[in-house]
C-alpha positions in Angstrom: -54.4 2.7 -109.3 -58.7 2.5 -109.1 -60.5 5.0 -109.7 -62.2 5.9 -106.3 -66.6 7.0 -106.2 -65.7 8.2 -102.5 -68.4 7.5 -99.4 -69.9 10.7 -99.8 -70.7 9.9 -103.3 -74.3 8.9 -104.5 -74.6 8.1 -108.3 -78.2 7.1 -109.8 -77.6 6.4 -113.3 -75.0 3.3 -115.2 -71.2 3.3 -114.5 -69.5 1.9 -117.2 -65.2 2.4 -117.6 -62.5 0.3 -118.7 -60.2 0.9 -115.9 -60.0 -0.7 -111.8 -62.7 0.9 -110.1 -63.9 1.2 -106.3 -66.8 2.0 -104.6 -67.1 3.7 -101.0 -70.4 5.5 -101.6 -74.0 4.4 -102.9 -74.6 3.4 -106.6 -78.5 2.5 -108.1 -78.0 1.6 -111.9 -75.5 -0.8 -113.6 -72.0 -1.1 -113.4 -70.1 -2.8 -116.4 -65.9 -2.7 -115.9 -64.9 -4.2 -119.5 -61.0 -5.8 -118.6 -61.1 -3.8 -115.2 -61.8 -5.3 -111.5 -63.9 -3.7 -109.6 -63.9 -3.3 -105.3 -66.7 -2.5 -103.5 -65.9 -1.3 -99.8 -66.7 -2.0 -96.5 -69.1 1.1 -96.4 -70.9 1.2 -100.2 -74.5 0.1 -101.1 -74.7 -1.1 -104.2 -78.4 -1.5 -106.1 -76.8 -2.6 -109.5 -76.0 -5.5 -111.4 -72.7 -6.1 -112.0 -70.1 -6.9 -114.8 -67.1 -6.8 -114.2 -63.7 -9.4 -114.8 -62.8 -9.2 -111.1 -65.4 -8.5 -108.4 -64.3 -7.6 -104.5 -67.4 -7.1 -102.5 -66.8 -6.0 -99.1 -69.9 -4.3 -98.9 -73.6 -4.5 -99.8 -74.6 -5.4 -103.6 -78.6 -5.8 -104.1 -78.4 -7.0 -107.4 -76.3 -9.8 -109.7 -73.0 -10.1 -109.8 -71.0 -11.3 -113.4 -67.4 -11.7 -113.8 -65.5 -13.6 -116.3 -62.7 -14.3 -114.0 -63.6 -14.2 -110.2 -65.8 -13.0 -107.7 -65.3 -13.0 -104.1 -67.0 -11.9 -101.0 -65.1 -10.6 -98.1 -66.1 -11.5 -94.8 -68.2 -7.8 -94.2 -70.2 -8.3 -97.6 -73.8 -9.0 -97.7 -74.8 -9.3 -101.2 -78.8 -10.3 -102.4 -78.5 -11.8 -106.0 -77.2 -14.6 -108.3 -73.3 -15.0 -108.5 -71.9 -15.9 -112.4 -68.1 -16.8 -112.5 -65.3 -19.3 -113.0 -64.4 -18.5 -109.8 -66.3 -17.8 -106.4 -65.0 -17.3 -103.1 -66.9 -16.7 -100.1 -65.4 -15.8 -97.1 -66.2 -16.7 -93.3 -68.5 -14.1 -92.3 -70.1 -13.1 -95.9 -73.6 -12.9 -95.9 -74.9 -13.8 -99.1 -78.8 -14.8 -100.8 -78.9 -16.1 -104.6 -77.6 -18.2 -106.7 -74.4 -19.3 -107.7 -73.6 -20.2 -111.6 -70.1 -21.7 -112.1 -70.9 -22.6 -115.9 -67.8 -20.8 -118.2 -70.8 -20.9 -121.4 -73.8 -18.9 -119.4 -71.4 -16.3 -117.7 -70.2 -15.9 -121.0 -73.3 -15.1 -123.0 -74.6 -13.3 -119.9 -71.5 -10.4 -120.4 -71.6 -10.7 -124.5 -75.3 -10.2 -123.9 -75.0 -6.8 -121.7 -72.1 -5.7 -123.5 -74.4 -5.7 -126.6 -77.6 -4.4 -124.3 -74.4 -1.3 -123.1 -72.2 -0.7 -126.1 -69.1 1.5 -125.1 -69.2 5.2 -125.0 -66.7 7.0 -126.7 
């Protein structure tokens, strides 16, 4: 089960957690899931970059997307920003601006790299 940041939800600030999260409201900072997935809904606007192992976009992400498994983008997701990931689906319908990096040794460093820039909290 996810934990839920619900449509009426706004956060300014970094969301960092080690468990499935998703997003229905609006989030301006960074988001870093260490071993979770993250899902962001039809209705959430994202202004973050974005680690995560598993990334669900169904809705709009301003900002880069890493994950050191998969990303995909649903067919209502409209994301502006580079895409890092073994893995990247787009769907018909996904509106999407940036660059894709399918490289296993930059998405790497890129997470070891913000993990050390956002060391966990206890």
């Amino acid at each position: 089960m996810a934990t839920t940041i619900g449509t009426t939800i706004i956060i300014n600030g970094d969301v960092t957690c080690d468990e499935p999260l998703r997003i229905d409201g609006r989030v301006t900072g960074n988001i870093l899931l260490r071993e979770a997935e993250l899902t962001v809904g039809k209705a959430a606007k994202v202004d973050a970059d974005v680690r995560s192992t598993r990334v669900l976009v169904l809705g709009t992400v301003n900002g880069n997307v890493a994950a050191t498994d998969r990303i995909e983008l649903g067919e209502s997701a409209n994301v502006t920003g580079s895409l890092s990931a073994d893995r990247v689906v787009l769907i018909e319908g996904a509106r999407f601006n940036g660059r894709i990096d399918m490289d296993r040794r930059t998405i790497a460093a890129k997470v070891a790299h913000y993990k050390a820039e956002h060391p966990a909290q206890p």
